[in-house]
ZADO-1210 file (C-alpha; in nm, 4 decimals, padded with zeros to 6 digits):
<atoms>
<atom x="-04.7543" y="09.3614" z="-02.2243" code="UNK" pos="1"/>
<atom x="-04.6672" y="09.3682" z="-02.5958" code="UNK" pos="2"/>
<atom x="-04.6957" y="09.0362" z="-02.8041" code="UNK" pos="3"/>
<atom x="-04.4899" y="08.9822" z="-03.1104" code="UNK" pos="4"/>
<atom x="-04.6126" y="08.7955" z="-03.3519" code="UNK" pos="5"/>
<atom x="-04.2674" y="08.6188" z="-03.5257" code="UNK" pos="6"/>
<atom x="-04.1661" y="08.4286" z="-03.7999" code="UNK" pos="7"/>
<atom x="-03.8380" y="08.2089" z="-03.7800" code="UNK" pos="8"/>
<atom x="-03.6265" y="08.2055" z="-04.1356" code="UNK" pos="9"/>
<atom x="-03.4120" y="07.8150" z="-04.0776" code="UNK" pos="10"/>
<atom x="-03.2572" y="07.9013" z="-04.3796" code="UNK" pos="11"/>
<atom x="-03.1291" y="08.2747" z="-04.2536" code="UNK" pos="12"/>
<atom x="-03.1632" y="08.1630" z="-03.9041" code="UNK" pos="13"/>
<atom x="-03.3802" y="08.5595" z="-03.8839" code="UNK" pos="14"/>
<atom x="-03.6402" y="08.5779" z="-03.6671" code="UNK" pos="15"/>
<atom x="-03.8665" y="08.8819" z="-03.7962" code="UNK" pos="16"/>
<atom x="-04.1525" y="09.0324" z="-03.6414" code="UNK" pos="17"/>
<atom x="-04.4372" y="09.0543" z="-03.8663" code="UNK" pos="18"/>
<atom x="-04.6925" y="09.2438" z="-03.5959" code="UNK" pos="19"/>
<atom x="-04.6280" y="09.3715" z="-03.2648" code="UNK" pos="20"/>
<atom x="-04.9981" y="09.4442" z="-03.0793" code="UNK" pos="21"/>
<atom x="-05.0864" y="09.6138" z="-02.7405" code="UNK" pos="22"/>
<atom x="-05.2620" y="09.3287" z="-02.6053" code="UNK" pos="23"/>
<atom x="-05.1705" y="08.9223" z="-02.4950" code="UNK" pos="24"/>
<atom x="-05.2148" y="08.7226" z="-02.8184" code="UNK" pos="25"/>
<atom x="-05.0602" y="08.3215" z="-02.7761" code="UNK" pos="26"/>
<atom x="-04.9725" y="08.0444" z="-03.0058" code="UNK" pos="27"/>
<atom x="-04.9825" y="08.0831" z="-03.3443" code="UNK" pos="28"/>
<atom x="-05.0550" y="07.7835" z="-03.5991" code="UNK" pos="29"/>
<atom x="-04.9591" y="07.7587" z="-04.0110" code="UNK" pos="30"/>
<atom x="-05.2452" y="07.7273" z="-04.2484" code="UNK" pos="31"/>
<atom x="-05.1651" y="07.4456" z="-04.4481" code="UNK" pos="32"/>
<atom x="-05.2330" y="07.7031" z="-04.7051" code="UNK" pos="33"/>
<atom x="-04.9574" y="07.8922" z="-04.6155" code="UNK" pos="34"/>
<atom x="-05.1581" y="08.1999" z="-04.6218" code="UNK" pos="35"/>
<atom x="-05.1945" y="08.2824" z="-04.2905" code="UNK" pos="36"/>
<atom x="-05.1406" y="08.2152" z="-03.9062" code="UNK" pos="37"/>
<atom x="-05.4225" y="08.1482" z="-03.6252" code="UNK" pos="38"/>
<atom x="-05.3935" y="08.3004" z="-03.2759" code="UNK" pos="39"/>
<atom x="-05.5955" y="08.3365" z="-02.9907" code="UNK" pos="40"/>
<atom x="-05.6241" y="08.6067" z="-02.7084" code="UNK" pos="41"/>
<atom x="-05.8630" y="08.7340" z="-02.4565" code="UNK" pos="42"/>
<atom x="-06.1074" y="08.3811" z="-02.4831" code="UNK" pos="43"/>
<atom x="-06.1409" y="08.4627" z="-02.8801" code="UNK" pos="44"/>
<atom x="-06.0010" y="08.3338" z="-03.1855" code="UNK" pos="45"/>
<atom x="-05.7891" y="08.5063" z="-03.5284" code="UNK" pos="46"/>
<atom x="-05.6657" y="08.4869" z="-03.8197" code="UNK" pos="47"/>
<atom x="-05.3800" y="08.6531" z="-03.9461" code="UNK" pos="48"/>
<atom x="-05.3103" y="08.6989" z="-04.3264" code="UNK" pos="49"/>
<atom x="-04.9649" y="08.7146" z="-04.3821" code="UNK" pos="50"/>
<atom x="-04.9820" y="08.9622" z="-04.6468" code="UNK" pos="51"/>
<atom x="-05.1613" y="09.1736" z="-04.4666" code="UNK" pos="52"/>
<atom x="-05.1247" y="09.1284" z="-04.0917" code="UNK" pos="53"/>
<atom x="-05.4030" y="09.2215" z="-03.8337" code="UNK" pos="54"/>
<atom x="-05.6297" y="09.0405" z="-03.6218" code="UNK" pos="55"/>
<atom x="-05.9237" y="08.9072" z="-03.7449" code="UNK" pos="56"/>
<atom x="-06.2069" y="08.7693" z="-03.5538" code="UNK" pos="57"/>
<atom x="-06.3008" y="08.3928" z="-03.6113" code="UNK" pos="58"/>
<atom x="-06.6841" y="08.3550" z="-03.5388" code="UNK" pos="59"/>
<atom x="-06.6747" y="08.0654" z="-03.2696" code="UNK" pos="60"/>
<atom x="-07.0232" y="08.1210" z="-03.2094" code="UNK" pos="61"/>
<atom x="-07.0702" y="08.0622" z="-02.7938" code="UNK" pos="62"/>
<atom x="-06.7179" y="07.9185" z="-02.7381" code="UNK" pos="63"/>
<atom x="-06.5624" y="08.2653" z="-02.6212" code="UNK" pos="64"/>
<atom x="-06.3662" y="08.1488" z="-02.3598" code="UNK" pos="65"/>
<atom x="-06.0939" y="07.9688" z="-02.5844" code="UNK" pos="66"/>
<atom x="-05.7604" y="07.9177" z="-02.4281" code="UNK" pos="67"/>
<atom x="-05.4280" y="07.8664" z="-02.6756" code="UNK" pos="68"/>
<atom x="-05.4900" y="07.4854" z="-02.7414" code="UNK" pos="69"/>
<atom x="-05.5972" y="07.5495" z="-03.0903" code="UNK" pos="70"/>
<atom x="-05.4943" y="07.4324" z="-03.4600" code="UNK" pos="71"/>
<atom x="-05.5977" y="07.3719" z="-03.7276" code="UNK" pos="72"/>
<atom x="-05.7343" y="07.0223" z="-03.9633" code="UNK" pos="73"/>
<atom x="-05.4512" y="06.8851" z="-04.2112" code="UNK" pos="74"/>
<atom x="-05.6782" y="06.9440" z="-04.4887" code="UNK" pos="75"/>
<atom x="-05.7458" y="07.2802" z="-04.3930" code="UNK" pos="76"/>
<atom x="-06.1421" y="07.2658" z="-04.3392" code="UNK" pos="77"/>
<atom x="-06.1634" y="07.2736" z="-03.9916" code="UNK" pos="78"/>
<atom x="-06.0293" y="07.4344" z="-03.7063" code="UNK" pos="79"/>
<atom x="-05.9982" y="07.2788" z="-03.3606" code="UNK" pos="80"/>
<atom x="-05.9869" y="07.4374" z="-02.9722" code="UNK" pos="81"/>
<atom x="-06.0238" y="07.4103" z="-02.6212" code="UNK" pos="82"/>
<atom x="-06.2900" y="07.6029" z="-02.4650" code="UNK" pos="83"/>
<atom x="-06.4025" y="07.6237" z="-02.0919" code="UNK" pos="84"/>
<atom x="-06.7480" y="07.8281" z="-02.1657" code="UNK" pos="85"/>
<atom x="-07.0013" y="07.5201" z="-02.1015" code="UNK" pos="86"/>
<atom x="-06.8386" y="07.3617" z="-01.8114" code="UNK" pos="87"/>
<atom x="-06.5618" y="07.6260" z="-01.6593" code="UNK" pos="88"/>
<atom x="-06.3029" y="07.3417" z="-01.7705" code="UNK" pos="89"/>
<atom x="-06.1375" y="07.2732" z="-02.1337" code="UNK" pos="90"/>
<atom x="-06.2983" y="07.0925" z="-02.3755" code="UNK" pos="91"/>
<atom x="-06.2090" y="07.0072" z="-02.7588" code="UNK" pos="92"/>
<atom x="-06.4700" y="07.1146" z="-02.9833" code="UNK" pos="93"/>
<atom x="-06.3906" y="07.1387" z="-03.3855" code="UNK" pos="94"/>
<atom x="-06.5845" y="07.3906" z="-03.5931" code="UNK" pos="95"/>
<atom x="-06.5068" y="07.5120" z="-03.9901" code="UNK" pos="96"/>
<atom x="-06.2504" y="07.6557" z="-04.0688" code="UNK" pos="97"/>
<atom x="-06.4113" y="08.0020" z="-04.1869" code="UNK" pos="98"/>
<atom x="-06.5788" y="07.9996" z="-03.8539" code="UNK" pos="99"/>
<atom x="-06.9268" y="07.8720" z="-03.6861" code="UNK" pos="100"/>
<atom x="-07.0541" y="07.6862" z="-03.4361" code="UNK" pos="101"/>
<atom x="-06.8651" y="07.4892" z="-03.2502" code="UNK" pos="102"/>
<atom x="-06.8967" y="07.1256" z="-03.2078" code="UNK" pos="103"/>
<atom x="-06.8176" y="06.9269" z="-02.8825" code="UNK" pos="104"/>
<atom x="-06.5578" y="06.6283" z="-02.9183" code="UNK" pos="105"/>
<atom x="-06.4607" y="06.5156" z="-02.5775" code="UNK" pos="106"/>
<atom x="-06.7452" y="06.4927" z="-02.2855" code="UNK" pos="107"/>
<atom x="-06.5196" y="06.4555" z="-02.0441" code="UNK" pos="108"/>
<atom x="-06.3001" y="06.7271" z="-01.8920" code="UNK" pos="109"/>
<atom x="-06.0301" y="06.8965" z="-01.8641" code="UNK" pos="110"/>
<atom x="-05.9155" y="06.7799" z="-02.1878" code="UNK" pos="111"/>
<atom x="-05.6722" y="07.0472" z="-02.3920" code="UNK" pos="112"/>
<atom x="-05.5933" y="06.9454" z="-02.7675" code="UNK" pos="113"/>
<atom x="-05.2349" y="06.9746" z="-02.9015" code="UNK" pos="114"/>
<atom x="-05.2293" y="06.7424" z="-03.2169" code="UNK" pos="115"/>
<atom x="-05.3768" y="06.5942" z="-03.5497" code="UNK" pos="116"/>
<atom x="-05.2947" y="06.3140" z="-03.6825" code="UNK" pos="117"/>
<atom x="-05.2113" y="06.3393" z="-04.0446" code="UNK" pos="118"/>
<atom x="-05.4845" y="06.1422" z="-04.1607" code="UNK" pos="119"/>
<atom x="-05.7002" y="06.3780" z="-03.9977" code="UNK" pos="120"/>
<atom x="-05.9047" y="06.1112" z="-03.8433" code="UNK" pos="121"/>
<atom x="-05.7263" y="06.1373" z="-03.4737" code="UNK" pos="122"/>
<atom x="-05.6980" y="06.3934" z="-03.2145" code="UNK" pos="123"/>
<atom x="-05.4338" y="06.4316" z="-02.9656" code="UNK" pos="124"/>
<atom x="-05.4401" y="06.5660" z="-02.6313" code="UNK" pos="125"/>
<atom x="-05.3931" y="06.6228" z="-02.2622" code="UNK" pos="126"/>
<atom x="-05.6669" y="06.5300" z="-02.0040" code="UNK" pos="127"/>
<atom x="-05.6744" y="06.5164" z="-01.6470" code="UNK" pos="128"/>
<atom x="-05.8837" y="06.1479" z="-01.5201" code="UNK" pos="129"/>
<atom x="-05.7757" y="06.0807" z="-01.2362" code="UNK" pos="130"/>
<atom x="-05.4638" y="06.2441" z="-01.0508" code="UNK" pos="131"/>
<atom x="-05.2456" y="06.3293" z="-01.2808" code="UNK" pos="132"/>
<atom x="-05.2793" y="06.4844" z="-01.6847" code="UNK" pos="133"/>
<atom x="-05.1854" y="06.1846" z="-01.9738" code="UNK" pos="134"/>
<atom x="-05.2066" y="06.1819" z="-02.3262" code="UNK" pos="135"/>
<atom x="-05.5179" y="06.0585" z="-02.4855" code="UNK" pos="136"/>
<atom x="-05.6614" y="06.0447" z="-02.8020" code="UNK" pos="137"/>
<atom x="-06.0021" y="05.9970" z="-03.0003" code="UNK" pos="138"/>
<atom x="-06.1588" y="05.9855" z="-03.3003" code="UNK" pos="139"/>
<atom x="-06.2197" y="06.3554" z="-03.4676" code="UNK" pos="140"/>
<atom x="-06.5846" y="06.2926" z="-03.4501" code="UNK" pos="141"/>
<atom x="-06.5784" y="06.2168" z="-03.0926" code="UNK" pos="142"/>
<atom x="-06.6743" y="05.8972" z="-02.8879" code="UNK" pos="143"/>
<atom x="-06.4189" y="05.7062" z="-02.6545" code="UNK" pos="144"/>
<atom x="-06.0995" y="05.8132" z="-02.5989" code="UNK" pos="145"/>
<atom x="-05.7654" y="05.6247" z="-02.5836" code="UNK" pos="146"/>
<atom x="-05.5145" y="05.6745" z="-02.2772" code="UNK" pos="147"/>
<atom x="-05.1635" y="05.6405" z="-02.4335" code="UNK" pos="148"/>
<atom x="-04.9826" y="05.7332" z="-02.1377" code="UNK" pos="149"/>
<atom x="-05.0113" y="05.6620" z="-01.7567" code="UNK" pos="150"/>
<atom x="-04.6747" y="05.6641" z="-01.5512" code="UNK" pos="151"/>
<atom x="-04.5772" y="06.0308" z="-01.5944" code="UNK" pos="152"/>
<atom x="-04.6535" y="06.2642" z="-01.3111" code="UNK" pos="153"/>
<atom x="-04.7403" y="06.4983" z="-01.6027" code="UNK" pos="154"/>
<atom x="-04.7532" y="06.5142" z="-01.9394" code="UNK" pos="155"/>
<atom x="-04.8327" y="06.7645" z="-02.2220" code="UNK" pos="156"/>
<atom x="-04.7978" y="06.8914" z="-02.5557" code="UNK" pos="157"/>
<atom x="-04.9035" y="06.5851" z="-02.7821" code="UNK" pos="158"/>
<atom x="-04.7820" y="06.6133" z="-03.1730" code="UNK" pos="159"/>
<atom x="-04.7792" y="06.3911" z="-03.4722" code="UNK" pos="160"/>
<atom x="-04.4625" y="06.2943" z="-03.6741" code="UNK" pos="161"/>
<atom x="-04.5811" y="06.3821" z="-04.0651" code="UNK" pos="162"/>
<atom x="-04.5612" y="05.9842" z="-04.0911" code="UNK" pos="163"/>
<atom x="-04.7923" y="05.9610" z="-03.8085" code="UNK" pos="164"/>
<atom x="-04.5926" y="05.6868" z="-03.6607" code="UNK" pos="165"/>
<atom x="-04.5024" y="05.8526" z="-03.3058" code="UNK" pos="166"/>
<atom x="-04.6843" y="06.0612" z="-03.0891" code="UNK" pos="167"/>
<atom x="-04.4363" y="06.3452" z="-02.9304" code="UNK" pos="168"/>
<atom x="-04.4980" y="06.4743" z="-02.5942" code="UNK" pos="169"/>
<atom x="-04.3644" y="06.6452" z="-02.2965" code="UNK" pos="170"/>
<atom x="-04.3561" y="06.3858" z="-01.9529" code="UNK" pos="171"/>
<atom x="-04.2646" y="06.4620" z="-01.6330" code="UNK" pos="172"/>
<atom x="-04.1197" y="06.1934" z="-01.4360" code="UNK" pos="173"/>
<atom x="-03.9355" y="06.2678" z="-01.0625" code="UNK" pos="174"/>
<atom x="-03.8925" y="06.6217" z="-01.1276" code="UNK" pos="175"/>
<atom x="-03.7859" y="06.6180" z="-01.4332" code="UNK" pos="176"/>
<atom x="-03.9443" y="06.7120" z="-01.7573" code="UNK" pos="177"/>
<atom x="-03.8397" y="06.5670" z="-02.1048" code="UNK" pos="178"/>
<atom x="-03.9139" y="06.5189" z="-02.4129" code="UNK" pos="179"/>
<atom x="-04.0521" y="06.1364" z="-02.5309" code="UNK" pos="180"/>
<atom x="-04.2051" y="05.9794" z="-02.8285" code="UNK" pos="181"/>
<atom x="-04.4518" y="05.6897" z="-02.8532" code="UNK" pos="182"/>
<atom x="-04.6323" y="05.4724" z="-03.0765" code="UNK" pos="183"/>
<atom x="-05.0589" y="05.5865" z="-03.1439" code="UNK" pos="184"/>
<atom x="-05.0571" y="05.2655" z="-02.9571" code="UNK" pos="185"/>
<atom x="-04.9407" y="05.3847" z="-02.6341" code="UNK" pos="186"/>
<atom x="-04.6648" y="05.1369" z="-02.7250" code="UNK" pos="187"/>
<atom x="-04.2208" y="05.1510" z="-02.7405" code="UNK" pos="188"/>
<atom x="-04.2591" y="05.5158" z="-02.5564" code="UNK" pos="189"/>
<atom x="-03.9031" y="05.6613" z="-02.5293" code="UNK" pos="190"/>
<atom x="-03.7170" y="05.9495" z="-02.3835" code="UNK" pos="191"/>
<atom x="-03.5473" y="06.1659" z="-02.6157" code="UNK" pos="192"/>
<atom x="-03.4235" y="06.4483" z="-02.4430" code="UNK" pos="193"/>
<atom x="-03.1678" y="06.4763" z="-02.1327" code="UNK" pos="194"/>
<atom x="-02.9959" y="06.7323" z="-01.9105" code="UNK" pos="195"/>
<atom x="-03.0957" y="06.9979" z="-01.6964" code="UNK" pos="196"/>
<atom x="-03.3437" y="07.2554" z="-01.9134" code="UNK" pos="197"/>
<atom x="-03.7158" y="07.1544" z="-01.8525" code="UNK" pos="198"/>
<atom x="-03.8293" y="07.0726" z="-02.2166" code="UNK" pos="199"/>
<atom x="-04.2027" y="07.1303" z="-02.3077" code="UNK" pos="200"/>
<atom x="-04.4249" y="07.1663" z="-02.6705" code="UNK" pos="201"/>
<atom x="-04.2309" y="06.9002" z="-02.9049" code="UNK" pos="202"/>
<atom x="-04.3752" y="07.0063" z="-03.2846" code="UNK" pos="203"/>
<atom x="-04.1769" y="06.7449" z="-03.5123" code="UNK" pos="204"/>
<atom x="-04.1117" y="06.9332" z="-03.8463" code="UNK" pos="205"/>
<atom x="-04.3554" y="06.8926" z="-04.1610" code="UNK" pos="206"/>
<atom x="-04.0163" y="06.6974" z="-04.3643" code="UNK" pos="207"/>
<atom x="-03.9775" y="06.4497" z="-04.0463" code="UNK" pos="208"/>
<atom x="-03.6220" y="06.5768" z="-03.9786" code="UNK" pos="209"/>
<atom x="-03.6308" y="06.7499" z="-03.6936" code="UNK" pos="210"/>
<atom x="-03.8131" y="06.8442" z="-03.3329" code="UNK" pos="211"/>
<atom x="-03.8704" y="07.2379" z="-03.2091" code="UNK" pos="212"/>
<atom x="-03.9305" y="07.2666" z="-02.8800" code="UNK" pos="213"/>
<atom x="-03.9173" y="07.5180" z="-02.5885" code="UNK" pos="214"/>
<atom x="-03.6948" y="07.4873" z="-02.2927" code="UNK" pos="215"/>
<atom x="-03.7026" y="07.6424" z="-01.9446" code="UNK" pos="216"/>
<atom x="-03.4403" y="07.7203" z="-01.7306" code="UNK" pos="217"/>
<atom x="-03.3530" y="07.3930" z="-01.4810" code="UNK" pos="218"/>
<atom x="-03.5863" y="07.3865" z="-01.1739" code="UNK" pos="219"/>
<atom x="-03.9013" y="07.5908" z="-01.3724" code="UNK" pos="220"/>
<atom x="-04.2103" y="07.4733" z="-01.2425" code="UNK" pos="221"/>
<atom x="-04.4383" y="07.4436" z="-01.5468" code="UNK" pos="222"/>
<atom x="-04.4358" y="07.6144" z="-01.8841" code="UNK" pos="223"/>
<atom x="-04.5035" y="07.9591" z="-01.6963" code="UNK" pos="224"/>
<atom x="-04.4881" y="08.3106" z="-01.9128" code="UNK" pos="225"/>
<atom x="-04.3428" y="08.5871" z="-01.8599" code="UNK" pos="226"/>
<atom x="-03.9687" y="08.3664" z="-01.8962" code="UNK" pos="227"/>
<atom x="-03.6555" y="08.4268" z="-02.0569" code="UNK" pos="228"/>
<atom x="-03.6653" y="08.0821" z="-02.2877" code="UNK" pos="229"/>
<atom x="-03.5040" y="07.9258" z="-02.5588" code="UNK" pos="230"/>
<atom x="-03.6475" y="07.7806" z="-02.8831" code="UNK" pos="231"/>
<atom x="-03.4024" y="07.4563" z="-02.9825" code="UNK" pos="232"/>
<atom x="-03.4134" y="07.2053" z="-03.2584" code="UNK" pos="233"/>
<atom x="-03.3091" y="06.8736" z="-03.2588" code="UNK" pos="234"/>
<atom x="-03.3000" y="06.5562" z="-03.5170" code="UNK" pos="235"/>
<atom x="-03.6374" y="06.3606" z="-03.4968" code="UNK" pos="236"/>
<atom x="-03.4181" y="06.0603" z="-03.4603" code="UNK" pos="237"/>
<atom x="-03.2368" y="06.1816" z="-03.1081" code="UNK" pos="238"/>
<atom x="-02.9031" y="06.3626" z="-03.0713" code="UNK" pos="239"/>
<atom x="-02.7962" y="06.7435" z="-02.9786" code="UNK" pos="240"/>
<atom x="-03.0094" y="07.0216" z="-02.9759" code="UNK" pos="241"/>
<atom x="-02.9569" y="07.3452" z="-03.1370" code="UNK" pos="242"/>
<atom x="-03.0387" y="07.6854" z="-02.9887" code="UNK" pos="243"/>
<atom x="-03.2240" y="07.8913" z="-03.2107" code="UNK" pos="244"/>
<atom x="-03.3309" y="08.1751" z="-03.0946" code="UNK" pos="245"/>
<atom x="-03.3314" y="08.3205" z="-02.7101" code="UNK" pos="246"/>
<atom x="-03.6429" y="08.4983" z="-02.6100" code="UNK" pos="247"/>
<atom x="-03.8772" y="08.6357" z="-02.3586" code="UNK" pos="248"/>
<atom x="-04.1763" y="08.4323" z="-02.3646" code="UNK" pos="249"/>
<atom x="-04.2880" y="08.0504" z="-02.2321" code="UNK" pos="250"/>
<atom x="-04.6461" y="08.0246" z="-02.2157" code="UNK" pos="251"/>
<atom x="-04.8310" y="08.1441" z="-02.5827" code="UNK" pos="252"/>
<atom x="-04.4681" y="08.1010" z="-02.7706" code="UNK" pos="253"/>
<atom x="-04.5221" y="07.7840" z="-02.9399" code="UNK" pos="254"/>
<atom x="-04.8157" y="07.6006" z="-02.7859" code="UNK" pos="255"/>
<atom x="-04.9599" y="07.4066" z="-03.0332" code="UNK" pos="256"/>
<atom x="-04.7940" y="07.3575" z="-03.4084" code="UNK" pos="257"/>
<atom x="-04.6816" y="07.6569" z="-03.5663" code="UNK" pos="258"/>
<atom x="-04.4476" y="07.4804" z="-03.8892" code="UNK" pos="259"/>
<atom x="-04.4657" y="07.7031" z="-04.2243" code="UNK" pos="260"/>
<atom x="-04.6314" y="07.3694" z="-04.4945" code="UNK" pos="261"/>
<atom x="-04.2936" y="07.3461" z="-04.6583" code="UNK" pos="262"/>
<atom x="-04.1266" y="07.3676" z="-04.3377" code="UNK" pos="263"/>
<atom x="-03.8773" y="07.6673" z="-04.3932" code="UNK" pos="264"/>
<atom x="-04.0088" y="07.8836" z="-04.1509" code="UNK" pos="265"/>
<atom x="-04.2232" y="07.8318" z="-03.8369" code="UNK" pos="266"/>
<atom x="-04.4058" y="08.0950" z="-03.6528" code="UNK" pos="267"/>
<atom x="-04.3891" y="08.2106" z="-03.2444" code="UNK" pos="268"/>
<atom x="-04.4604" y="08.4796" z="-03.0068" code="UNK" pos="269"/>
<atom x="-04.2117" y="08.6864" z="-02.8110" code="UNK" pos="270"/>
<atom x="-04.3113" y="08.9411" z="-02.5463" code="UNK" pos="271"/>
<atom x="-04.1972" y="09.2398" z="-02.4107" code="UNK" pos="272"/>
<atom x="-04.3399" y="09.3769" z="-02.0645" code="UNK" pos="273"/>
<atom x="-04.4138" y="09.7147" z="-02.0007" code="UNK" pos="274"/>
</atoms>
């Protein structure tokens, strides 16, 4: 398997490759710096300078079994992800953002994170409490959490609006899997997607205009790899979707939120098998 590490021009509509590696590297986030991208592969974490592009090795001191449910603090200090090493299921830990030890957020698991709120006093993110994974969220520091959803059959792939006034997610109700916003509250939740394609990782762009997303063929079970996938955009307020870009990929493409700051560009993997 070869990953591609891409970078998607809105303004060209080019999608260049800035590194192709022999190895399974997922989801790339932006530093709000605009400096460089974050990616994960094989349990570990790296950065990626732009300039310069090659994998380097975030110290994440005994969290080395990190899965692609990573990003990165608004303010750029810290660095957030999901780690199964101390209990062989996720949990959110937050550690600086030059690397260290990590420390534990939610006690409870499986809990993957997928969003900060801009304020950067909230985490976002799926957990699994009973049958079914909701959103949930809790303060960065930790203590109880907040269950914003609980009449999906699924959901995934929570992410801020700039504003922070809606949540976006992915929820699976009957079979189908959409696209929906809600309030922090849990409150006005409301589909925004429709149609056939099963729609997952809504990241709502850093001007508040628009939605990326990923979409599966109809009838995919899951956000599987190893796909042929689209990227799509659509306005934040509802309305037709564009298609972007078509691409082999699905799991590790866009994950968690991969805008450029001045949201121009956003970042993604492609793959190519062997």
């Amino acid at each position: 398997m070869k990953s591609l590490i891409r970078i998607y021009d809105l303004a060209t509509g080019r999608a260049d490759t800035l590194i192709a590696l022999d190895r399974h590297i997922e989801a790339p986030n932006w530093t709000p710096d605009g400096d460089a991208l974050i990616v994960n592969g094989d349990g570990r974490l790296y950065r990626v300078d732009l300039n310069s592009p090659a994998l380097g090795l975030i110290e994440t001191g005994f969290a080395t079994k990190i899965n692609n449910d990573h990003g990165i603090s608004p303010d750029g200090s810290q660095l957030v992800i999901s780690d199964s090493t101390e209990d062989g299921e996720s949990a959110i830990y937050t550690l600086p953002a030059s690397g260290g030890q990590p420390k534990r957020v939610t006690p409870l698991v499986p809990s993957y994170w997928h969003g900060w709120s801009p304020d950067g006093k909230t985490l976002a993110y799926t957990a699994k409490r009973g049958a079914s994974y909701q959103i949930y969220t809790c303060h960065v520091a930790g203590g109880d959490e907040t269950q914003i959803t609980n009449d999906f059959d699924h959901c995934d792939g929570p992410d801020y609006t700039p504003d922070g006034e809606w949540i976006w997610f992915n929820g699976e109700r009957d079979g189908n899997v959409d696209l929906w916003r809600v309030r922090p509250d849990g409150g006005e939740a409301e589909k925004m997607t429709s149609g056939d394609s099963v729609n997952w990782f809504p990241h709502p762009s850093p001007d508040g205009r628009n939605v990326l997303y990923l979409a599966y063929q109809a009838g995919t079970q899951g956000h599987p790899g190893g796909k042929d996938v689209e990227l799509r955009l659509m306005p934040t307020e509802g309305g037709q979707s564009k298609v972007l870009l078509e691409l082999y990929g699905g799991q590790g493409t866009i994950n968690v939120p991969c805008w450029a700051p001045d949201g121009s560009k956003f970042a993604f993997m492609s793959y190519e098998a062997d």
